[in-house]
C-alpha positions as CSV (number, residue, x, y, z in Angstrom):
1,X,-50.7,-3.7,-22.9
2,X,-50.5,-4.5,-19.4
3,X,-49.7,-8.2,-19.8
4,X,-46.5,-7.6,-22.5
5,X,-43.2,-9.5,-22.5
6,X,-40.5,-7.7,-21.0
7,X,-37.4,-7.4,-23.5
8,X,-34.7,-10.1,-22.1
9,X,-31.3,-8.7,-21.6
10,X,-28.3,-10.3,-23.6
11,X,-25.2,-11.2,-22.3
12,X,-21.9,-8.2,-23.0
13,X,-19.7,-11.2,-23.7
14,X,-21.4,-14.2,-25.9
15,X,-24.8,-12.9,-26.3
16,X,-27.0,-15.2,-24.7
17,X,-30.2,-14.5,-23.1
18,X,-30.3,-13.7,-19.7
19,X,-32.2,-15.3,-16.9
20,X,-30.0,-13.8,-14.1
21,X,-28.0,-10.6,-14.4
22,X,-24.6,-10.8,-13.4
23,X,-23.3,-7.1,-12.5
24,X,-19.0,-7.5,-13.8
25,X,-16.7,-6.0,-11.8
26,X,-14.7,-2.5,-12.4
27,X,-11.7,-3.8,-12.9
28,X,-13.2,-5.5,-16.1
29,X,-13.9,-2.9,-17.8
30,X,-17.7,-4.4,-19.0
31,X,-20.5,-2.5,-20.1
32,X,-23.7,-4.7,-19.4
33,X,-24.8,-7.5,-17.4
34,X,-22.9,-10.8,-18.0
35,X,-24.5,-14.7,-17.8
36,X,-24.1,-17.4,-14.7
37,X,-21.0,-18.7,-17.3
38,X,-19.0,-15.7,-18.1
39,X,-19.3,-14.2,-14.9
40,X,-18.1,-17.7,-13.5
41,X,-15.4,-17.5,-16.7
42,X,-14.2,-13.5,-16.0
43,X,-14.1,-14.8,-11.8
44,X,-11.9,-17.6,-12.9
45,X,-9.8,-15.1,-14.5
46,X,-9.2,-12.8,-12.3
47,X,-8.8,-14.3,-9.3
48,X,-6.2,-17.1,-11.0
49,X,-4.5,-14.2,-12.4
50,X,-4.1,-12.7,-9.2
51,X,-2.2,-15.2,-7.8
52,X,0.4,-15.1,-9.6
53,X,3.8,-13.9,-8.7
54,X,4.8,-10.7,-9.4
55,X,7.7,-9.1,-9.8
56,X,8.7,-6.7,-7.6
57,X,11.4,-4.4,-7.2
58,X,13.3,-3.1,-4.0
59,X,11.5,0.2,-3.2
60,X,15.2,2.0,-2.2
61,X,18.2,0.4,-4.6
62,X,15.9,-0.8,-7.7
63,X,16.8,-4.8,-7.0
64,X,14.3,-7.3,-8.2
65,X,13.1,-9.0,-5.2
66,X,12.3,-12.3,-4.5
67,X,9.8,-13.6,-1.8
68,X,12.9,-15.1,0.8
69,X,14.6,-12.0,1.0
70,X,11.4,-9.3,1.0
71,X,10.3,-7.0,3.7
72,X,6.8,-5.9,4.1
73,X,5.9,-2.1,4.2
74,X,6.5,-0.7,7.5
75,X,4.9,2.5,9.1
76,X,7.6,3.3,11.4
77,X,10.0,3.0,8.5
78,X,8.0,5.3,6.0
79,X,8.3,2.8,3.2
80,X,5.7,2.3,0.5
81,X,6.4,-0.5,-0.8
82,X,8.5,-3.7,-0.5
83,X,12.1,-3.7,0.0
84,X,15.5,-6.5,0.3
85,X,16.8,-7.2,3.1
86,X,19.6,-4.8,2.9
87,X,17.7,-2.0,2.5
88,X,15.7,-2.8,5.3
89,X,18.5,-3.4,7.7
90,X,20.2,0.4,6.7
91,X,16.4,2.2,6.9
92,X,15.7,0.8,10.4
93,X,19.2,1.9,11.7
94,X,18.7,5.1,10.4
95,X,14.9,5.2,12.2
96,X,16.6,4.2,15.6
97,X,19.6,6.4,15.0
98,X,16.8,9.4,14.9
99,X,14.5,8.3,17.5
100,X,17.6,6.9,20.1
101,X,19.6,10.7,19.4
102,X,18.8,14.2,19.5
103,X,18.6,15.5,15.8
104,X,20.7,18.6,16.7
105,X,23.7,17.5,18.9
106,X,23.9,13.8,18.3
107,X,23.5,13.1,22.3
108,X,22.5,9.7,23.0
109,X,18.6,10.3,24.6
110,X,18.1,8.9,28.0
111,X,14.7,8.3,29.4
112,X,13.4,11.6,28.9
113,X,12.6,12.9,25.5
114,X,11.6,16.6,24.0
115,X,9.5,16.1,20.8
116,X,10.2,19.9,18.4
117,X,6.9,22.2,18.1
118,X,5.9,22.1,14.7
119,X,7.0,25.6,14.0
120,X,10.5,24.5,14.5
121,X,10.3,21.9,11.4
122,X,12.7,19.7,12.9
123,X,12.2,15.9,12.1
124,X,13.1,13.9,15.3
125,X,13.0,14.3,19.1
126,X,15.4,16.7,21.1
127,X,17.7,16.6,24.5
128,X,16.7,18.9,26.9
129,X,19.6,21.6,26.2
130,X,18.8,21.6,22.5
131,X,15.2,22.0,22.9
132,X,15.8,25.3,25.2
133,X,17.9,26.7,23.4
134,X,15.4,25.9,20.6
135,X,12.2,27.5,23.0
136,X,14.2,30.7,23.8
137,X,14.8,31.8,20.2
């Protein structure tokens, strides 16, 4: 009994005996082991169908997008997604609006800037008036 042939392992997809397993990938969604050709077949697939262009809309207004007039995500901009080139434009003036004026007064900052304590919840940086008058209370 020590010398016994092992059971070969078939193929998930066609059947076929196999010499080398082929783990699939998750995204397949196959239980088993796969052969060299339907592992070479399901690669084929998925990385052809990856490729292709998808479409996308604007993250902010809903507009399908196209690839000329798209704008990556942006940390600084807290987007998610992609967005046109509209909606990019209005988001980053907003951003600078906030980060070039004090949140409570509206007075253009100079070079010195006050960031909020977090108790405070205030989103945005403060002039020195506004955050004493914010420290005192």
């Amino acid at each position: 009994m020590i010398f016994h042939k092992k059971n070969r392992e078939r193929c998930a997809v066609c059947g076929k005996e196999i010499q080398h397993k082929y783990r699939p990938m998750d995204e397949w969604t196959i239980n088993g082991f796969l052969c060299g050709d339907c592992h070479l077949d399901k690669m084929k697939e998925f990385y052809i169908e990856g490729k292709k262009p998808k479409v996308e809309n604007c993250e902010l207004c809903g507009k399908n997008l196209e690839s000329r007039d798209t704008y990556e995500l942006h940390k600084g901009l807290n987007l998610s997604s992609r967005v046109c080139a509209e909606c990019f434009e209005i988001k980053r003036k907003e951003v600078d609006k906030k980060l070039e004026n004090c949140i409570t007064c509206g007075k253009k900052l100079g070079f010195f800037r006050y960031n909020p304590r977090r108790e405070w919840n205030i989103d945005g940086q403060l002039c020195r008036k506004c955050w004493s008058s914010h420290n005192m209370k």
